[in-house]
C-alpha positions as CSV (number, residue, x, y, z in Angstrom):
1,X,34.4,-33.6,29.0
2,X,34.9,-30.2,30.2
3,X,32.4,-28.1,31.9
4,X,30.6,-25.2,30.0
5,X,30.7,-22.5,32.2
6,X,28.4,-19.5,30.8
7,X,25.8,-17.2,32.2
8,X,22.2,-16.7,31.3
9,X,20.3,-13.5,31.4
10,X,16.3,-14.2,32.1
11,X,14.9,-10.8,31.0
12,X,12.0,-10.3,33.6
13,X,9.9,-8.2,31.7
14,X,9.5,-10.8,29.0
15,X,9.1,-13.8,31.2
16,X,7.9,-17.5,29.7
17,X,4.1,-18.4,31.1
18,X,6.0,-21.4,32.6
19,X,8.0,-19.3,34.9
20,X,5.1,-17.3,35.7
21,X,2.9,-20.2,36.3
22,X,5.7,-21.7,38.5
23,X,6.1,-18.7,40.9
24,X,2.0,-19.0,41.5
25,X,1.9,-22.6,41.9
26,X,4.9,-22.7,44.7
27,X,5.0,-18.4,45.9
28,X,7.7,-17.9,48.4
29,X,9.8,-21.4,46.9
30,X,12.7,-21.1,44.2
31,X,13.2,-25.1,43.9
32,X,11.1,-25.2,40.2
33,X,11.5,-21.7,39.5
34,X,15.3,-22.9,39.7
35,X,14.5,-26.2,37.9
36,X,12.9,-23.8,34.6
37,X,16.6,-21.5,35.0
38,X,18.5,-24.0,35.2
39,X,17.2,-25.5,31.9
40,X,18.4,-22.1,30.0
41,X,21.5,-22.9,27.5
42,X,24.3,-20.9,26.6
43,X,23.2,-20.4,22.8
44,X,23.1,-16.8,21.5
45,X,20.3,-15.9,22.1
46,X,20.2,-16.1,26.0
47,X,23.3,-13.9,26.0
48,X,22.8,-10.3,27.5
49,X,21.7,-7.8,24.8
50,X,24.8,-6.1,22.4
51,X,26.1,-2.8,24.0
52,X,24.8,-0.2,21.9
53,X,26.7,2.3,20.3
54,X,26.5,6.3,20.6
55,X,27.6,8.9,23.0
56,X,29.1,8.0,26.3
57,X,27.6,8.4,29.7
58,X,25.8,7.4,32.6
59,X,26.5,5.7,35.9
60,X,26.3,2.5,37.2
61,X,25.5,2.0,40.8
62,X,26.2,-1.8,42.7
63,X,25.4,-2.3,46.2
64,X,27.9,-4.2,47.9
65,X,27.3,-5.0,51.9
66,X,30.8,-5.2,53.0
67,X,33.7,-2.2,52.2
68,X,37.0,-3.2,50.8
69,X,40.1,-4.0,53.1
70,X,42.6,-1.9,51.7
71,X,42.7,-1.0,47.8
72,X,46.5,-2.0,47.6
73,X,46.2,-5.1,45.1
74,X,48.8,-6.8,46.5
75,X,47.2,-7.2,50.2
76,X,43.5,-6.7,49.4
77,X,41.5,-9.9,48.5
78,X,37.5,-9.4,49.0
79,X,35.3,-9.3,46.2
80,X,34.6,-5.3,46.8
81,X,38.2,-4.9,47.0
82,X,38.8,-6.9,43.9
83,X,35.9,-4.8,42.0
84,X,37.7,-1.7,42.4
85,X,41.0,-2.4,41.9
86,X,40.5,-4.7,38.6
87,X,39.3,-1.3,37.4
88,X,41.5,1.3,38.5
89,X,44.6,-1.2,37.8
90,X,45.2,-3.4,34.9
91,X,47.1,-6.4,34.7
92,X,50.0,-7.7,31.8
93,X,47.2,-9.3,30.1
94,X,43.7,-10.6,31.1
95,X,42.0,-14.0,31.4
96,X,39.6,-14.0,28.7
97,X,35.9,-14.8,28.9
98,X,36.3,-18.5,28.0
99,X,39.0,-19.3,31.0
100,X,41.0,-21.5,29.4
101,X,44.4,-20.6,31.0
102,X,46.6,-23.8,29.7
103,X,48.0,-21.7,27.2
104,X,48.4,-17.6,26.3
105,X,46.0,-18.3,23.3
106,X,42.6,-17.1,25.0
107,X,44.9,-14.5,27.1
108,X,43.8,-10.7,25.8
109,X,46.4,-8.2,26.1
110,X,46.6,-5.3,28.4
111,X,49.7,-3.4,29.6
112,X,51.3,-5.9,27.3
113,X,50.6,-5.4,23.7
114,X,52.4,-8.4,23.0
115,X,54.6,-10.9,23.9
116,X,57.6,-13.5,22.8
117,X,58.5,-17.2,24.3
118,X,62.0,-17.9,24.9
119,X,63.2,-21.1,22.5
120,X,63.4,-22.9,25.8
121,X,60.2,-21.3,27.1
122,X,61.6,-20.1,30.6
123,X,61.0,-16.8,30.2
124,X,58.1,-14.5,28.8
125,X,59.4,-11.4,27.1
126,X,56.7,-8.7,27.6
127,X,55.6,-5.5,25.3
128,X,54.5,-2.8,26.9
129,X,52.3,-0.4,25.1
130,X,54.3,2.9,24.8
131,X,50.7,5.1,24.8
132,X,50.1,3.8,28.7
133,X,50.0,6.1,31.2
134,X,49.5,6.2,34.8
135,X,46.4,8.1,35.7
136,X,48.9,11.1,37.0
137,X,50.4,11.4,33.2
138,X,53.4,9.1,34.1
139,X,54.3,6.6,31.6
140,X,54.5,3.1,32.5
141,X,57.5,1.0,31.9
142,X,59.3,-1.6,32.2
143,X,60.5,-0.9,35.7
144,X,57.2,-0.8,37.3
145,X,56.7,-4.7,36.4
146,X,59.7,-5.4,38.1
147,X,59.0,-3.3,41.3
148,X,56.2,-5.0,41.0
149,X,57.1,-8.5,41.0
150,X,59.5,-7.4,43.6
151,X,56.9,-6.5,45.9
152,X,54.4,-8.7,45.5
153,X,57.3,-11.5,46.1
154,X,58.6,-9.8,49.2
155,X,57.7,-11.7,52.7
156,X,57.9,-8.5,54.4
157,X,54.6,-7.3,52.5
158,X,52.6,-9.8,53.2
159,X,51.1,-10.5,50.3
160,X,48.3,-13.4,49.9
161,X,49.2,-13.8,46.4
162,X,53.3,-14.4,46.9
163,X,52.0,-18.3,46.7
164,X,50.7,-17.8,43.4
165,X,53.7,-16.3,41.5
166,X,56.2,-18.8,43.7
167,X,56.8,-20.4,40.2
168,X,58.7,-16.7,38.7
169,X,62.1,-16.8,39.4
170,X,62.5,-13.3,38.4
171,X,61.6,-10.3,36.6
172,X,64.2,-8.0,34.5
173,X,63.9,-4.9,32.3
174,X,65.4,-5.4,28.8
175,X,64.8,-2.0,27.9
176,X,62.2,0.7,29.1
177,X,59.2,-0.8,27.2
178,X,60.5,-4.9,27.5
179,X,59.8,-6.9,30.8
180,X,61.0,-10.5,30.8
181,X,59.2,-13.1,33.2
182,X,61.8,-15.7,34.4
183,X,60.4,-19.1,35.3
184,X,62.4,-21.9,37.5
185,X,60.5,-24.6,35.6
186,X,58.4,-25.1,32.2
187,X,54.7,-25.8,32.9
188,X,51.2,-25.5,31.6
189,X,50.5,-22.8,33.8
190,X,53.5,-20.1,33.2
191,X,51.5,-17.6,31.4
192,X,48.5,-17.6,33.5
193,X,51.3,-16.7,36.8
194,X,52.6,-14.6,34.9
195,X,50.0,-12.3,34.7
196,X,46.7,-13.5,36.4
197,X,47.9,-12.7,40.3
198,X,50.1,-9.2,39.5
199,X,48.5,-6.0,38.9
200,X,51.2,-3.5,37.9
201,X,52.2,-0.7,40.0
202,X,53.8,2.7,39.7
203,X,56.7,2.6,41.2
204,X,56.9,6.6,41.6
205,X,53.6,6.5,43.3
206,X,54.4,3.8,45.9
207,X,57.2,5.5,46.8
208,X,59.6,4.3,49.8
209,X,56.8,2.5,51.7
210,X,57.8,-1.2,52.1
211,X,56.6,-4.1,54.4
212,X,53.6,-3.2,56.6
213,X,54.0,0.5,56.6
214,X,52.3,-0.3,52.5
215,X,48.8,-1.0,54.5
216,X,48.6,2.5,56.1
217,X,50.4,4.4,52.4
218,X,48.4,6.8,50.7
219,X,48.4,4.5,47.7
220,X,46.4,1.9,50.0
221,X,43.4,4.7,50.3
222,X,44.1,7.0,47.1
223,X,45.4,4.5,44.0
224,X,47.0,5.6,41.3
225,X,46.6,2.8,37.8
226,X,46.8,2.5,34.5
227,X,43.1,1.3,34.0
228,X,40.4,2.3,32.2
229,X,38.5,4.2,35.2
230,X,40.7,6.6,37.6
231,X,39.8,6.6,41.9
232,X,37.7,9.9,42.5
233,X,36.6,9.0,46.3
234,X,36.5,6.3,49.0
235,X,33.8,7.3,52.1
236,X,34.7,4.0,54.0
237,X,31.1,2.6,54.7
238,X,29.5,4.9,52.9
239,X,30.7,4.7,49.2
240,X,33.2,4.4,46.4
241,X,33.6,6.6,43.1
242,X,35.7,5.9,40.0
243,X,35.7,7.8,37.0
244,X,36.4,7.1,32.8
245,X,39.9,8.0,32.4
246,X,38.9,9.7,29.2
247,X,42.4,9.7,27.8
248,X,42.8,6.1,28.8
249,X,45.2,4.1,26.2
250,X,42.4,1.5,25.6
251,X,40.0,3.8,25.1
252,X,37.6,5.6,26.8
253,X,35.1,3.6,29.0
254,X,30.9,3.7,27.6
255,X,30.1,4.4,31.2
256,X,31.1,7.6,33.2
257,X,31.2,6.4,36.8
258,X,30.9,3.3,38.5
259,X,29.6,3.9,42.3
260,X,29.7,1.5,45.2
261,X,27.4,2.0,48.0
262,X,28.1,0.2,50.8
263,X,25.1,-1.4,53.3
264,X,25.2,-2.6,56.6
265,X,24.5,-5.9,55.6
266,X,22.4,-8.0,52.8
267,X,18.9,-6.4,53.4
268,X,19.9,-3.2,53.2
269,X,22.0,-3.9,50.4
270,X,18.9,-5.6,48.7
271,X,16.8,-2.8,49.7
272,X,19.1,-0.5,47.3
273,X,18.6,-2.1,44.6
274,X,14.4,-2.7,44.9
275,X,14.2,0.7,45.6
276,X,15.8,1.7,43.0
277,X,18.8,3.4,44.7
278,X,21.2,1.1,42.6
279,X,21.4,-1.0,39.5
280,X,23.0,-3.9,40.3
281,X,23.2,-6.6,43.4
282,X,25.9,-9.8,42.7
283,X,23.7,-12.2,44.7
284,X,20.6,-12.3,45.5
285,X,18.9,-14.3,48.6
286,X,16.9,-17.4,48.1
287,X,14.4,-16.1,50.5
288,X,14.4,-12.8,48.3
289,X,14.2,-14.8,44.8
290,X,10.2,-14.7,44.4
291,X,10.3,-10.5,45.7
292,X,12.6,-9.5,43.1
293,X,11.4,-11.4,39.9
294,X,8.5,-9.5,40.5
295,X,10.7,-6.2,39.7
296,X,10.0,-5.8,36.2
297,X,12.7,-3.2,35.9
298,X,15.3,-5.6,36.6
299,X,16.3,-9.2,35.1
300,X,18.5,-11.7,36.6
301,X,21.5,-13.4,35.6
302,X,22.0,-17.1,36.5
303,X,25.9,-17.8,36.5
304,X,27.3,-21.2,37.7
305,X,28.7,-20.8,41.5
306,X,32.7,-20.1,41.4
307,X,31.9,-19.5,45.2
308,X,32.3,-22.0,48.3
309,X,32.0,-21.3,51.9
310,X,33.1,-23.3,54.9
311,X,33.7,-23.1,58.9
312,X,37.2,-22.7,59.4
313,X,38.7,-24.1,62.3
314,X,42.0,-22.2,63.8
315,X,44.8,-24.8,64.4
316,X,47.0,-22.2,66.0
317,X,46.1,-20.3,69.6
318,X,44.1,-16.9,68.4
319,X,46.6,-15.3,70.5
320,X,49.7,-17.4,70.7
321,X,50.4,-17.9,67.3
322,X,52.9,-20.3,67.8
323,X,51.1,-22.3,70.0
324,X,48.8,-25.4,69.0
325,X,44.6,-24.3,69.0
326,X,43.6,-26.3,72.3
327,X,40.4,-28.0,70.8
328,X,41.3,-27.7,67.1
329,X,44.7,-29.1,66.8
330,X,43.4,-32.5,67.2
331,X,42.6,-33.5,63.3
332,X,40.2,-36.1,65.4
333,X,38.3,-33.3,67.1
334,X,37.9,-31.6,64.0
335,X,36.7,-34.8,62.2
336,X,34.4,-35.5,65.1
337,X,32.7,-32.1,64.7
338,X,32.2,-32.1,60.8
339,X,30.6,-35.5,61.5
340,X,27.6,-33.9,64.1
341,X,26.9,-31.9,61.1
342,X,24.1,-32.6,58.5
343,X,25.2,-30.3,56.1
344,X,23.2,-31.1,53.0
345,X,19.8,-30.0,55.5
346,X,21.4,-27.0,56.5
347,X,22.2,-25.8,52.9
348,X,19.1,-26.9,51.8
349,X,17.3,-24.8,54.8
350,X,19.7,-21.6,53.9
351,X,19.7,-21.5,50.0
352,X,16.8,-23.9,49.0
353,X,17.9,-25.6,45.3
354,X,20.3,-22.3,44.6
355,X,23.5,-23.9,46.2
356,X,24.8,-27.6,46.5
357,X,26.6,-29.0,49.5
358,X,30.4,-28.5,48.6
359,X,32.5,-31.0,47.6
360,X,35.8,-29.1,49.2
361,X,38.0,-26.3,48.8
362,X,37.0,-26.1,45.2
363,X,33.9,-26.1,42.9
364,X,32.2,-28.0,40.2
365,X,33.0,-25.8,37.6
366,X,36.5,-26.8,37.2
367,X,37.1,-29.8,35.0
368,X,39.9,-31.1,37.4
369,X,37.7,-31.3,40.3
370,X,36.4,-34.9,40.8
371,X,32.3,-34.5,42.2
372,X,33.3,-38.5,43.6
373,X,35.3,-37.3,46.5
374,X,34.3,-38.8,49.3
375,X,33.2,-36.6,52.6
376,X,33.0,-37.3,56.1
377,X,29.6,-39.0,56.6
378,X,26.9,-37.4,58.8
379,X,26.9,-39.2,62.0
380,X,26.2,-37.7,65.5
381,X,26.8,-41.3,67.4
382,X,30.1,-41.5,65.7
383,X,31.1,-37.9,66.8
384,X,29.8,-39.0,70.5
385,X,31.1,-42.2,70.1
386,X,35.0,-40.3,68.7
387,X,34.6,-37.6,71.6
388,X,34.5,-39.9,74.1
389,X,37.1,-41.7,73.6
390,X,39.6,-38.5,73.3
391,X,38.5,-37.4,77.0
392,X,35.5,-35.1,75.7
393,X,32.7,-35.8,78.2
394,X,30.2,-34.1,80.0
395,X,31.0,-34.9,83.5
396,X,29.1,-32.1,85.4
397,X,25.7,-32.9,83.9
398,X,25.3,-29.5,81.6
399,X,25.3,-31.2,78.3
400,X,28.7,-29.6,77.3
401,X,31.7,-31.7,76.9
402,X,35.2,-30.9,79.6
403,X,38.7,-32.3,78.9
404,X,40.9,-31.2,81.8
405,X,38.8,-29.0,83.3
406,X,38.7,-27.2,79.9
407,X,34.9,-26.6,78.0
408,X,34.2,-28.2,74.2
409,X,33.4,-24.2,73.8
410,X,34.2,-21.8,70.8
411,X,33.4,-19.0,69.5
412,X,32.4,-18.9,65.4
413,X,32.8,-15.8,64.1
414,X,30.2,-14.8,61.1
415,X,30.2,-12.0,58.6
416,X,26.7,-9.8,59.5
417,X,26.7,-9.4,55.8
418,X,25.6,-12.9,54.7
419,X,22.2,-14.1,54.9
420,X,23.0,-17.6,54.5
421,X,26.0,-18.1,56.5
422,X,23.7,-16.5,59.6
423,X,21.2,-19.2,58.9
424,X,23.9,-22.5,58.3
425,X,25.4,-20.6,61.6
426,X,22.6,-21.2,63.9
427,X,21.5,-24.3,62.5
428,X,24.8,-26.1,63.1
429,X,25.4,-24.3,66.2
430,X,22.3,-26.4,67.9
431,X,23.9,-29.6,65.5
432,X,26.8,-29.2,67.7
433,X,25.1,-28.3,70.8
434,X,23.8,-31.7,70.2
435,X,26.7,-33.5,70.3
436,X,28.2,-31.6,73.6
437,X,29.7,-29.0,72.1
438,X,28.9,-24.9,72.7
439,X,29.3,-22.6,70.1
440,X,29.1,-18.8,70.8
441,X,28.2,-17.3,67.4
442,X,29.9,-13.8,67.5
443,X,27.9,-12.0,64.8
444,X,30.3,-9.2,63.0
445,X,30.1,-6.4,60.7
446,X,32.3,-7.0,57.4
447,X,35.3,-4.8,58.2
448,X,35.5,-6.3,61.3
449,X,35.1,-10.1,60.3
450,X,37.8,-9.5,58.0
451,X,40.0,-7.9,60.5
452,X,39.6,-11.0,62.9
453,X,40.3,-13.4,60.1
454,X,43.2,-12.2,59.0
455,X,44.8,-11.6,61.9
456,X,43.8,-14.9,63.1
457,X,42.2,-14.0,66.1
458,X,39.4,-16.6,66.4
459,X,38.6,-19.8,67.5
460,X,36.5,-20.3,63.9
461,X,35.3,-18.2,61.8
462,X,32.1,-18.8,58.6
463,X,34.5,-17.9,55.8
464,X,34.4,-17.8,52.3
465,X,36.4,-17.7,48.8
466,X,35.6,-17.1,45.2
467,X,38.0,-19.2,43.3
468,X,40.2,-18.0,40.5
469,X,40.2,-18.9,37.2
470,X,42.4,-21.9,38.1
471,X,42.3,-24.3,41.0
472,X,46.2,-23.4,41.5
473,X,44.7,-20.3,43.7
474,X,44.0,-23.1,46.4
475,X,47.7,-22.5,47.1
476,X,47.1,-19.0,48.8
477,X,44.1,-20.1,50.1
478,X,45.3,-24.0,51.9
479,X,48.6,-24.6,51.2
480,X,51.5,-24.4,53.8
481,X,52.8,-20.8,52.8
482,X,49.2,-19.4,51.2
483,X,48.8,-15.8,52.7
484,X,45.0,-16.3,53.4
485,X,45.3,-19.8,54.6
486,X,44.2,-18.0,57.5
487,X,43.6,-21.5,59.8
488,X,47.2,-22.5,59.7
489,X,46.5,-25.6,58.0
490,X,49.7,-27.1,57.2
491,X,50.0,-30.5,55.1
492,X,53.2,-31.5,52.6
493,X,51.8,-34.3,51.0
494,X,48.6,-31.9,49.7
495,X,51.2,-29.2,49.0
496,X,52.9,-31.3,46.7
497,X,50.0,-33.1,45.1
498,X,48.7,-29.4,44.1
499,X,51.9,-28.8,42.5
500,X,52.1,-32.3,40.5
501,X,48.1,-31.5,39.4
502,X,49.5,-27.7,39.0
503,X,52.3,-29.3,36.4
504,X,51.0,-32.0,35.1
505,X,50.3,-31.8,31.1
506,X,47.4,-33.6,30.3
507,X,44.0,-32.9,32.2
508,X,43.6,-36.8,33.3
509,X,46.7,-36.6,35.2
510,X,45.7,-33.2,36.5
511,X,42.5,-34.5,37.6
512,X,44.4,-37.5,39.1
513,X,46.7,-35.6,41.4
514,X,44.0,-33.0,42.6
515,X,41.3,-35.8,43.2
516,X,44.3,-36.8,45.8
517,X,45.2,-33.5,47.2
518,X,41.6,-32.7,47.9
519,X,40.9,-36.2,49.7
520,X,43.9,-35.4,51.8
521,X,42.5,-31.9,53.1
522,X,38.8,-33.2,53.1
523,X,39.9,-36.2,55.4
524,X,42.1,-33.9,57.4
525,X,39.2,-31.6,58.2
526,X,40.7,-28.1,58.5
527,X,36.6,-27.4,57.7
528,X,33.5,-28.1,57.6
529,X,32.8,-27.5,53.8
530,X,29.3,-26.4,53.6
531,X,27.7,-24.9,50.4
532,X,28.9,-24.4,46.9
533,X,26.3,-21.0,46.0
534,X,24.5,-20.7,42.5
535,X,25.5,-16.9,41.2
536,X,21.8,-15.2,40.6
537,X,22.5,-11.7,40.0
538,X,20.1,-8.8,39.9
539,X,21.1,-6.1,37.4
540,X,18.7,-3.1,36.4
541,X,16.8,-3.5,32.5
542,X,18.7,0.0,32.0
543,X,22.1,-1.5,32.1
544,X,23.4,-3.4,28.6
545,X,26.2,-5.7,29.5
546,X,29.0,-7.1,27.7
547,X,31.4,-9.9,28.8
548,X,29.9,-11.3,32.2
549,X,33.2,-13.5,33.2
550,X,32.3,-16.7,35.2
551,X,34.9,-15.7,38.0
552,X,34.7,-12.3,38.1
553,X,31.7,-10.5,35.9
554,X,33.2,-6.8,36.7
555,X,36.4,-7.5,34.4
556,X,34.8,-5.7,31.3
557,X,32.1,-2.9,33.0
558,X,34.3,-0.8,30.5
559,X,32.1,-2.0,27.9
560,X,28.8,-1.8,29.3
561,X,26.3,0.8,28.5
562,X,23.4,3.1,29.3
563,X,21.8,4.3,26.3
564,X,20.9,7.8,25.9
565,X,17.1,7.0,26.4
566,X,17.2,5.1,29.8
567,X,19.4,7.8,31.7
568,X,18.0,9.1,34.5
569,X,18.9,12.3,36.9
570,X,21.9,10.5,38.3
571,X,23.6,9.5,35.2
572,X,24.5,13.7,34.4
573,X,27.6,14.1,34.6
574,X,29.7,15.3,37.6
575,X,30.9,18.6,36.4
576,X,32.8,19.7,40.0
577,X,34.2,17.2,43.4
């Protein structure tokens, strides 16, 4: 049976005397007060309230603790990054709230008004609708989606998504408003590559940049889209402004701006929001839970984790890239390691009953992914017992490990940012330490995490990866030629088990092949997969949602409202920049 995905809004100011009496009988604890959330259905009535019609206006503020890379879609993945650009830019057509992408029937349109199958269903003829401009007045056409498939498909640019569109064969212009997606093969996914990984481009605006020259373009800072909100500003660490585009094609957005303020890290980004400096956090600290239900001016929404985080291990040399990692090439060094780690204490410790120990490089929420895998049990003899007998021992007496003269000693790069990855950090750094191994936690800000990490210049770093609305994004992210599969992990039998799930017809035989793929990868131990988050997100009472999308609940903010009566002074409007 598949999975209901939804998301429950628990209105603070109206809380049940069961939730109350939870929070006094265990203060400071969010294992029953999850236990009451938890029970909350998706029926009507716990949807967020109806956006209310009337005049437009108002701003909504969300605190992010980490800025965006770059705000070029095709090189930018992190969740700030994302926010923005699925804003400014719009896509063919968009996944709708329901994720079912097996077919285009759930698929809402976007630059494409419509579309037409071939008779052989190879190719996708795409509509696009004659009122959309580019936020300069340009029209769009049919050329842009072909630039656009051009360089999101070209090696020298670098793109993480190239993976993820391998299946197009090409993209032509039949005329100025028609775009036809060519596919090498049929399969249940062609729609959803399509359009799910490509947001379309203007080609006038990108100009003669190509390759890496696109990450330092003025489109990379300054966008230029099609979308429903326009780019006003970026103050990198500071904040990020876009505007309605009050002309737009699809109508003009309820909201006037939508602000990011960037923090230093999660406090101060959680002090924002209790202060009453911005609206909206996406996830709130278990240690924080009990401190901001008692903010009767916000309410929370409980959504099911699309989010999984992991220690990466880097099985090339941080600065020979060609080179084999000294400690972490060895698949039986890496297995040794995830053994010494009790990770189902440790993700208790960090997230108490809001996350569960993750199964892999994928989540519960999808119906192809099997909760039966089996993991690596915890076991520090057997790590001792497996180092040992590869030449890891402590032969000076220190309690760290030496193969050829050579330390068991790395450095694990964490993002300052994250709360719970600092804690699972520390705790498995003594785990280790346990074992014989030394781990130097290198504590970073978020630009500069994300710099190291993709340029895969660390030993290991605490990553992690919202998934998609498919489990065929696990291409970019693990497979052979994924642009973020920033470990180098390289395996053909699970490359080719993802694409049999990734074509395979009937969810059984999908489930069958991933099931495989993902036994592969855990055994091989490119990670140590530690926690699967719950989604608890703080949004301000004044704030009427619309649409909050499992995998990402930004995709329609042009819907959501502030009604006139619960502005305040920073919802006027902006009359001069």
């Amino acid at each position: 049976m598949r999975t209901q995905v939804c998301a429950a809004v628990i209105p603070l100011r109206h809380q049940s005397e069961r939730l109350v009496a939870a929070l006094h009988l265990q203060a400071g604890r969010s294992t029953l007060f999850l236990a009451i959330v938890l029970s909350i259905s998706c029926s009507e009535g716990d949807r967020p309230p109806a956006v209310a019609t009337g005049s437009h206006g108002g701003a909504l503020i969300i605190s992010a603790s980490g800025d965006p890379e770059s705000l070029f879609p095709p090189i930018a993945s992190t969740v700030p990054a994302r926010i923005i650009m699925d804003l400014v830019y719009d896509r063919l057509a968009e996944v709708g709230d329901s994720m079912n992408i097996t077919n285009d029937q759930a698929f809402e349109p976007r630059l494409a008004r419509s579309w037409t199958w071939s008779a052989d269903s190879l190719s996708i003829a795409f509509s696009i609708d004659p009122r959309a401009r580019w936020h300069d007045g340009t029209p769009v056409d049919a050329g842009d989606v072909t630039f656009t498939w051009r360089l999101y498909s070209d090696s020298a640019t670098g793109s993480p998504y190239r993976a993820s569109i391998a299946s197009i064969d090409s993209v032509t212009a039949r005329d100025s408003l028609t775009a036809v997606v060519w596919f090498r093969e049929r399969s249940p996914m062609q729609f959803y590559d399509a359009v799910n990984a490509m947001s379309i481009l203007p080609e006038h605006a990108v100009g003669a940049s190509r390759g890496i020259a696109l990450r330092s373009a003025a489109i990379a800072r300054e966008p230029v889209g099609s979308g429903r909100f326009r780019f006003v500003r970026w103050n990198p660490g500071a904040a990020l402004e876009v505007a309605a585009d009050t002309a737009n094609y699809r109508g003009r957005p309820n909201l006037d701006r939508v602000i990011m303020t960037i923090a230093a890290d999660g406090n101060a980004a959680l002090t924002r929001l209790l202060s009453g400096e911005a609206d909206l956090l996406e996830q709130i600290p278990a240690a924080s839970m009990e401190q901001v239900t008692k903010d009767t001016a916000l309410r929370l929404v409980l959504a099911r984790g699309l989010d999984y985080n992991f220690i990466q291990f880097n099985l090339r040399h941080p600065r020979n890239r060609n080179s084999p990692h000294p400690i972490f090439a060895d698949r039986a060094v890496r297995r040794a390691l995830t053994a010494a780690i009790d990770r189902r204490s440790i993700v208790r410790n960090a997230y108490d009953s809001l996350a569960d120990p993750a199964l892999g490089p994928t989540v519960r929420a999808f119906p192809t992914t099997d909760t039966a895998l089996q993991q690596i049990p915890f076991s520090p003899d057997v790590a001792r017992r497996t180092l040992d007998s590869l030449g890891w021992r402590d032969t000076n007496g220190d309690g760290i490990r030496e193969k050829n003269n050579r330390p068991l000693e790395f450095s694990l790069g964490v993002p300052g940012s994250s709360k719970a990855r600092n804690t699972m950090a520390v705790l498995a750094q003594e785990q280790l330490r346990q074992v014989g191994v030394k781990v130097n936690l290198d504590l970073l800000d978020f630009t500069a995490f994300i710099d190291k990490e993709t340029r895969g210049d660390f030993d290991a770093v605490f990553g992690g990866w919202r998934v998609e609305a498919s489990p065929g994004g696990i291409r970019q992210t693990w497979g052979s030629t994924g642009g973020t599969n920033y470990g180098a992990y390289r395996n053909a039998a699970f490359d080719a088990l993802v694409d049999s799930a990734l074509s395979a017809a009937d969810l059984s035989t999908r489930r069958s092949f991933f099931r495989k793929a993902y036994q592969i990868i855990i055994d091989d131990a490119p990670a140590i997969w530690f926690a699967e988050p719950k989604r608890v997100m703080a949004i301000h009472r004044r704030i009427e949602t619309r649409g909050l999308r499992p995998d990402a609940w930004w995709t329609n903010i042009a819907e959501w409202a502030i009604p006139p009566d619960r502005r305040i002074a920073r919802d006027r409007p902006v009359t001069a920049r």
